[in-house]
Each structure stands twice: as C-alpha cells, then as structure tokens.
NUSE-33957 format. One line per 10 residues: number of its first residue (from 1); for each residue x, y, z of C-alpha. Coordinates in steps of 0.1 Angstrom, whole numbers, plus 5000, padded with zeros to 4 digits. Layout:
! residues N
NUM	X,Y,Z  ... .
END
This chain:
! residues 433
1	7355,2837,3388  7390,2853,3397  7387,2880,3427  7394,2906,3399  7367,2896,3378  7343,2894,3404  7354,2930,3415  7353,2941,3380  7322,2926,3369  7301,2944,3399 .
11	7310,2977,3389  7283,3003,3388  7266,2996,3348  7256,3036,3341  7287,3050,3339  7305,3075,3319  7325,3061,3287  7348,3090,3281  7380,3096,3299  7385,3135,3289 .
21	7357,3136,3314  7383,3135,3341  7400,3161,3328  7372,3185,3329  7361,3175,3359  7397,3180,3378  7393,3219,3356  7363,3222,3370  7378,3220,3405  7406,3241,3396 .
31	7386,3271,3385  7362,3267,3416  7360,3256,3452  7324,3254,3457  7307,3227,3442  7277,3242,3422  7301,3263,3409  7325,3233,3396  7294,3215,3385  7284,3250,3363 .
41	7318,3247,3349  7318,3212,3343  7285,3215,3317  7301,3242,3298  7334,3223,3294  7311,3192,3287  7303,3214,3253  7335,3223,3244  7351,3194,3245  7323,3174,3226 .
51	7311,3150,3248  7285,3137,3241  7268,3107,3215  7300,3116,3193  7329,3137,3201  7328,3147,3165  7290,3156,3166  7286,3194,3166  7263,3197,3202  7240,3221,3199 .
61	7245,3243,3228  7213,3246,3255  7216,3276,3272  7184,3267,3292  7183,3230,3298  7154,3210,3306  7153,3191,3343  7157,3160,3324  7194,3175,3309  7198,3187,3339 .
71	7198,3159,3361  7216,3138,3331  7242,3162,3335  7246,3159,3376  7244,3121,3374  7275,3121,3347  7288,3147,3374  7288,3130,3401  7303,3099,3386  7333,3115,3379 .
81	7333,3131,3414  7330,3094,3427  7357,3080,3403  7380,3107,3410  7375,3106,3447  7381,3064,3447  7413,3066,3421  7445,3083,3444  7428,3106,3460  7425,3129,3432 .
91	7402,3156,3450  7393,3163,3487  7356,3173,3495  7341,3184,3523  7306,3199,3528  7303,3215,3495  7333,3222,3485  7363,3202,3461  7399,3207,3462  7424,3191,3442 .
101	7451,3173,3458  7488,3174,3449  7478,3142,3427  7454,3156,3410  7474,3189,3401  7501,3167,3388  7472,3148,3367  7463,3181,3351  7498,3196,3345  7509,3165,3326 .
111	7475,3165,3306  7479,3202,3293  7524,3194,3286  7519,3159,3274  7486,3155,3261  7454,3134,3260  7476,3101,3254  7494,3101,3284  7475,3115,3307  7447,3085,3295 .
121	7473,3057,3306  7481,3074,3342  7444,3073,3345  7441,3040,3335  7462,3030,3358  7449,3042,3384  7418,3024,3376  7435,2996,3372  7452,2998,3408  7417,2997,3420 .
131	7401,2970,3397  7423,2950,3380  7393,2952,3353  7417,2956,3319  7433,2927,3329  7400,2908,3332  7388,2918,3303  7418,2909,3282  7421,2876,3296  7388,2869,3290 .
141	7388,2877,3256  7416,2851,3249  7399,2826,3267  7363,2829,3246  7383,2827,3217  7418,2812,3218  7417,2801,3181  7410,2835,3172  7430,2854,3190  7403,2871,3209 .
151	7381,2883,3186  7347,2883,3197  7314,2886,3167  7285,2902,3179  7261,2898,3146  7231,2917,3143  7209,2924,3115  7175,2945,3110  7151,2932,3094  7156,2961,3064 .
161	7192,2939,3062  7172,2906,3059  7146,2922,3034  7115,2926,3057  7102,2960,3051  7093,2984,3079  7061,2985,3059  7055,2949,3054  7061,2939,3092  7025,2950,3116 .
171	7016,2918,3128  7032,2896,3153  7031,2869,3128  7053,2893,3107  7075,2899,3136  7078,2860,3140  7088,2853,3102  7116,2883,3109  7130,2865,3142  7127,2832,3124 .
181	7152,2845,3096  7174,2862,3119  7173,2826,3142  7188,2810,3110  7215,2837,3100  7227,2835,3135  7227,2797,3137  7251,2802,3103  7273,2835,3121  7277,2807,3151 .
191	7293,2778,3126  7313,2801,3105  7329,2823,3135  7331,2795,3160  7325,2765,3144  7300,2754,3164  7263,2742,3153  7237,2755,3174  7199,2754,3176  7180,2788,3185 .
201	7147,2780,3181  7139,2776,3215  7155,2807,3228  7138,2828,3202  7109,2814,3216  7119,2829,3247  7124,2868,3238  7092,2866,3219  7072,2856,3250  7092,2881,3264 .
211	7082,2906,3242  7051,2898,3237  7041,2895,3278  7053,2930,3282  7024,2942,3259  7045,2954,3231  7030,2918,3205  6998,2914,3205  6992,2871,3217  6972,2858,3185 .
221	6994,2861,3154  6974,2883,3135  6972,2909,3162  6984,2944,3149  7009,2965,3175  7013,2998,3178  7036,3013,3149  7054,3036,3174  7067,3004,3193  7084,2989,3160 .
231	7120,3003,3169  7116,2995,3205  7109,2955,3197  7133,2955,3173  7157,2968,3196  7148,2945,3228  7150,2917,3200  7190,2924,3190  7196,2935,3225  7186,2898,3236 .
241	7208,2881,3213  7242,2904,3218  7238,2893,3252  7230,2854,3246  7263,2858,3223  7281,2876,3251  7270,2859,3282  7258,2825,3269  7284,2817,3241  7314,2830,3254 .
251	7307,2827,3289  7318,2865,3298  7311,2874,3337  7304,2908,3327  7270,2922,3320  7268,2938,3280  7266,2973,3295  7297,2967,3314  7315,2950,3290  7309,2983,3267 .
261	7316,3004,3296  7351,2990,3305  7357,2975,3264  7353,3016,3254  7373,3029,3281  7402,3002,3269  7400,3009,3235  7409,3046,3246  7439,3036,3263  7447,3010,3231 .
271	7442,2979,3248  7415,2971,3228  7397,2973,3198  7363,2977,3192  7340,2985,3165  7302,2983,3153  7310,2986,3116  7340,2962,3103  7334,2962,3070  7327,2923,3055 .
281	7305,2917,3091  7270,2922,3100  7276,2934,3141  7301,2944,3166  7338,2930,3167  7356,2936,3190  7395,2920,3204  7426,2924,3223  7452,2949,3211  7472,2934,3240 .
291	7487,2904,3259  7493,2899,3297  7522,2880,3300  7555,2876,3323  7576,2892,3297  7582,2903,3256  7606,2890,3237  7598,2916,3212  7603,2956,3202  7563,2957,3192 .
301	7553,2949,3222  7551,2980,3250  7551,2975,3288  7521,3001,3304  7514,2979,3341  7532,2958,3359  7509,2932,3384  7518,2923,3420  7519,2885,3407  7548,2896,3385 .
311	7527,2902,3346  7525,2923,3327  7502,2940,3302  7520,2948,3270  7497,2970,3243  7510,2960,3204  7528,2988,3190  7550,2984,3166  7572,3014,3149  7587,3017,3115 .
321	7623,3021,3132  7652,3039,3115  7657,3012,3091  7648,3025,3050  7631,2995,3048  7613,2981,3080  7599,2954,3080  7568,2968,3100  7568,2994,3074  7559,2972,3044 .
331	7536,2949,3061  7518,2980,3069  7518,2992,3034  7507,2956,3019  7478,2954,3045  7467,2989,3033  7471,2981,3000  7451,2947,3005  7425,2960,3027  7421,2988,2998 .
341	7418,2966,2971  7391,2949,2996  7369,2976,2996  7373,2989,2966  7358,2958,2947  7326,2969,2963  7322,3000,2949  7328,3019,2918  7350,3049,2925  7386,3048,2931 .
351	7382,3066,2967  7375,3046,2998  7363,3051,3030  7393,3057,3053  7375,3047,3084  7363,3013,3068  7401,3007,3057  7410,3021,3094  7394,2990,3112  7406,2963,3083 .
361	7443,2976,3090  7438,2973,3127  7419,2942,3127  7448,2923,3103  7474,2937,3122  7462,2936,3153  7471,2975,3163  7452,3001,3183  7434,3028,3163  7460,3054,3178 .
371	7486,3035,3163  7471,3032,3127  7468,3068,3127  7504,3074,3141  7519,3046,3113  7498,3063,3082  7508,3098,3092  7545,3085,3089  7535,3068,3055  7520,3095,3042 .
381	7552,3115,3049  7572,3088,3030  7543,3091,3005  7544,3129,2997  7584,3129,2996  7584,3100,2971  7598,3071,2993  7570,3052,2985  7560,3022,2957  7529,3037,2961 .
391	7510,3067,2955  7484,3071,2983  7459,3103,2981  7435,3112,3011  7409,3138,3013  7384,3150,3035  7355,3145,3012  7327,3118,3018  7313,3092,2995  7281,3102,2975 .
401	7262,3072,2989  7274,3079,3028  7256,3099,3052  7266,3124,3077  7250,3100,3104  7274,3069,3093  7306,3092,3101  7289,3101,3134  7293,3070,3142  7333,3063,3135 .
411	7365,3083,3147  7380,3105,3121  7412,3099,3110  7436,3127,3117  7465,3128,3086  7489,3157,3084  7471,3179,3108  7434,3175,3091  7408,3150,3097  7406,3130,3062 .
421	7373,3110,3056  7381,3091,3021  7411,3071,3003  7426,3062,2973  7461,3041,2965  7475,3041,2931  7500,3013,2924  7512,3020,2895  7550,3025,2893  7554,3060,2901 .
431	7521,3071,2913  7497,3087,2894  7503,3110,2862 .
END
C-alpha cells in the first residue's frame, strides 16, 4: 500500500458526499461571525440548495426539527468546518467564532463569477494537496481491472429480481433458497465480467451465520422471523457481497463507504463515473473517466493536477472543435444513436429514458456525465438548425411505467436551459414529417 493510499484509505468513513456543501458553509461564515449563527445559516442554505438524499428531491422544509435532525445537521456541520479548516486554511476559528481567510474569500468569489464547475476542481485540489486520494482511487481502478479499462461490477439483485416473493420468503429456509440463487448468479456475474470461476458457497455460509447469530434468522430452518426485519437482512445480505466484490475480488484498500465517499466526490469533479442503474446490468458500475500519466499526446485529454513525482491526472474531454464534421462529433452521434436503438428494443414506445441513454453514452465513450450533457446541448443545437442526419426530440415527460422514485435516484439532464427526462431519434433522412 502506497503512502497515499494508506492516507487515503483512513479517512474518516461518515462524511459528507456533496461538494456545494462547501460553498454554503464558507456563506455561512460570510453572513456571520459567531458560530451558532453560521451554523443557523448553514441549515437554511442546506434547503435551498437541495441537499439532501437527491439534490433534485423537493425537501420538505422542517421549521422545528427533531434532536435527531438536529444533531444530523451539526455533525454534517462540523465536517465541513473540519474539511475547510484542513484544506488551505480556508477559515480561521477561535472560541466561537469563524472568519474566512483571503483564501476562502477568493473560493467564494470565483464560485458566484465562474460557477459550480470550477470552483469544484479548486476544491478538489485542494483535497488532493492533502490526500492524494483521486489519484489512489484512479490507479486502483486500473489495476482491478486492466483488461477493462477500469470498470468495476458491483451486481446485486433482490430476491423480487430472482422471483422470490416478499410473500413467499418467512422462514430462514426461504431465506437460504434466496441466498443460494443469488450465490449462483454471482458465481455467473464473476465468469462473465472477469473471467474468473469462483465458488461462494462457503462464504454465503458465512453472512448467514452472520445473520442469523445477530438474532435477525431464526437457527432451525423452519423458524419464522420477524416481518419487519425482512429489508434489514436483505440489506446486510447485498451489503456483504458489494464488499466481498470490492475488497476480496479486486483487492481495493478502501472500505465500501469510503470508496463511495471519495468515488462520489470524483465523479463531481468528472474523474469518475459512477452509477447504480446502467441499463443491461443488475448493480453498481462504476470506472475511470481519467488517466494519470507523464503526459497526453492528445486534444481529449485535459490536464487538472500536476504531482510532485512529475504526473499528471488528465479527465477525458473531448470537444466537437470547429471542424463541420468532427470526428468526436459523429462518434458521439453513432453512440447515441446505438445506445438508442439499445434501449428502445426493450420497450414499446419510441421515447426513451434520457438518463438510461445518459450512462450508455458515457460508459461507451468513456466521458464524464458533465461532458455528455455539454456535447448533447451542442448536438441538439446542430439538431434544431438542421445540421444533423438525424432528427433528435427530447421532452421533459416520464415514461408511463417509471416512477417518481426511479428519477430520484438519477441526475437530470439539463438540454437548452430545461431539465429533459425522455428521448427519441428519428433516422430517417430528414427527420420526422
């Protein structure tokens, strides 16, 4: 283990995932000197800017929070304060009061004059003066999976997915027969993803000992448990095998909350990639958006750190250029298209879920959500002047069979100035009539 990965690895596990929560934090200390008073500002600007489960869940304001919320609220509080206090000296405290140094002034002014994009890298790199942990974590990445360019699988499937009923499972011997079928879809996940041939009986022995010597399965097999512990098993149970997958199979030093912790804040900056729903895959996928080498003999590749061993970390982000037609531009356009056509075969309407498309673009191409969005917003320009082969149409509609709690759970897709939920491409010659 490299000095940075063991740095990076002991990092504090509960922290916060969102980086807009230092700049509410450093406007917190701008509006306010004593520190109650930033922290009463700090849960108000916690609401309006959406963080929360989702930043594109409406929060339901609490004007009188329980002590529970309240204390959820100071711990997230005085994380940032920590963070902001180790990275540059953003803030000075004494007693109980916060100031902002000049550093943390010039954080905030290029926040509100160049927006959420750049101040995320200057952040980022301050974290990374300290830790070094992007760098870990893309390296790693590679190394787990060199044949695949990085890409890590993290199946998981509930027993609803494997055809056990909620009704149908109330015994530990029907919690058995679920982990048994789950043991042999992740036994086929392992040889199709990385070609290796594993046997899992013995550790699903393991997490239902676990399980069932915490009192949650009863020890003869025909014992009953308590109904109200059904998500809870079923959640130690997937937890168990994310981490053998992450820890055991790919040999990562980090711990899984880490790894989500540090994997979220990179996908922020575009280092990145990850996602819980990629269409075709039952789990989590999640892979490097970036390289760390020496140099880049190439225009899609963009420099944001340079390392006192002399690398680099380069982000892939390729333009469309000034050229008519560039070359970026139509493999952009045929891995839409394709990814389209993908989708579309499993359902019956000609509109698609843009998020779905979203992570099959990025996936393929191996781009940053950021940069999908910028690269389709230029597209659909092209589209709606008639530059185009294609005809593409997006609206902000949902699909009959989705729920609102499936687009809680992926970014929105900002086109021409309005978040657009659903797709459809016409190939014809001409676009539609």
């Amino acid at each position: 283990m490299t000095k940075a990965t063991a740095k990076a690895s002991s990092l504090p596990s509960r922290k916060f995932y969102f980086l807009d929560y230092f700049f509410i934090f450093l406007s917190s200390v701008e509006k306010n000197i004593v520190q109650d008073e930033v922290f009463n500002t700090f849960k108000i600007l916690k609401q309006e800017y959406r963080l929360g489960e989702s930043k594109y869940k409406k929060l339901e304001e609490v004007e009188n929070p329980t002590e529970h919320q309240q204390q959820r609220y100071r711990y997230t509080f005085n994380k940032v304060m920590d963070e902001c206090k180790e990275y540059g000296l953003l803030i000075e405290k004494e007693n109980h009061t916060i100031q902002l140094t000049e550093e943390g002034k010039k954080l905030l002014l290029q926040y509100r004059e160049e927006g959420i994009r750049v101040f995320n890298l200057s952040v980022f790199r301050l974290m990374e003066d300290a830790h070094k942990a992007f760098r870990t974590l893309v390296e790693f990445l590679y190394k787990a999976n060199s044949k695949g360019s990085g890409a890590l699988v993290f199946p998981h499937y509930s027993p609803l997915e494997l055809h056990f009923d909620r009704k149908d499972i109330q015994t530990t011997k029907d919690m058995t027969r679920y982990t048994e079928s789950l043991v042999k879809k992740l036994q086929g996940d392992i040889e199709r993803y990385l070609k290796r041939s594993v046997n899992l009986t013995q550790k699903n022995q393991e997490i239902l000992k676990k399980i069932t010597h915490d009192g949650l399965l009863p020890e003869g097999s025909s014992g009953r448990f308590d109904p109200k512990d059904y998500n809870k098993i079923t959640k130690r149970i997937r937890d168990f095998w994310i981490t053998y997958f992450l820890q055991e199979l790919y040999k990562c030093p980090y711990s899984m909350t880490s790894f989500d912790l540090w994997g979220y804040r990179a996908k922020q900056i575009g280092v990145i990639q990850a996602t819980e729903s990629y269409p075709f895959i039952n789990g989590k996928l999640v892979y490097p958006t970036s390289v760390v080498l020496d140099a880049a003999h190439s225009d899609d590749f963009s420099e944001i750190y340079q390392y006192s061993d002399g690398k680099r970390l380069f982000v892939h982000k390729p333009t469309l250029g000034d050229e008519e037609e560039s070359p970026y531009k139509n493999k952009f356009v045929d891995t839409l298209v394709n990814g389209y056509f993908d989708l579309r075969r499993r359902v019956r309407y000609n509109f698609i879920n843009l998020a779905s498309l979203r992570e099959i673009v990025c996936f393929r191409l191996k781009i940053s959500m950021h940069t999908f969005e910028e690269t389709l917003n230029e597209i659909y320009r092209l589209n709606l002047s008639g530059q185009l082969k294609i005809r593409i149409s997006l609206e902000v509609d949902k699909l009959p069979e989705e729920t609102s709690a499936m687009y809680m759970k992926h970014e929105p897709v900002m086109v021409d100035g309005s978040y657009r939920n659903i797709i459809a491409i016409d190939v014809a010659k001409g676009g539609p009539k």
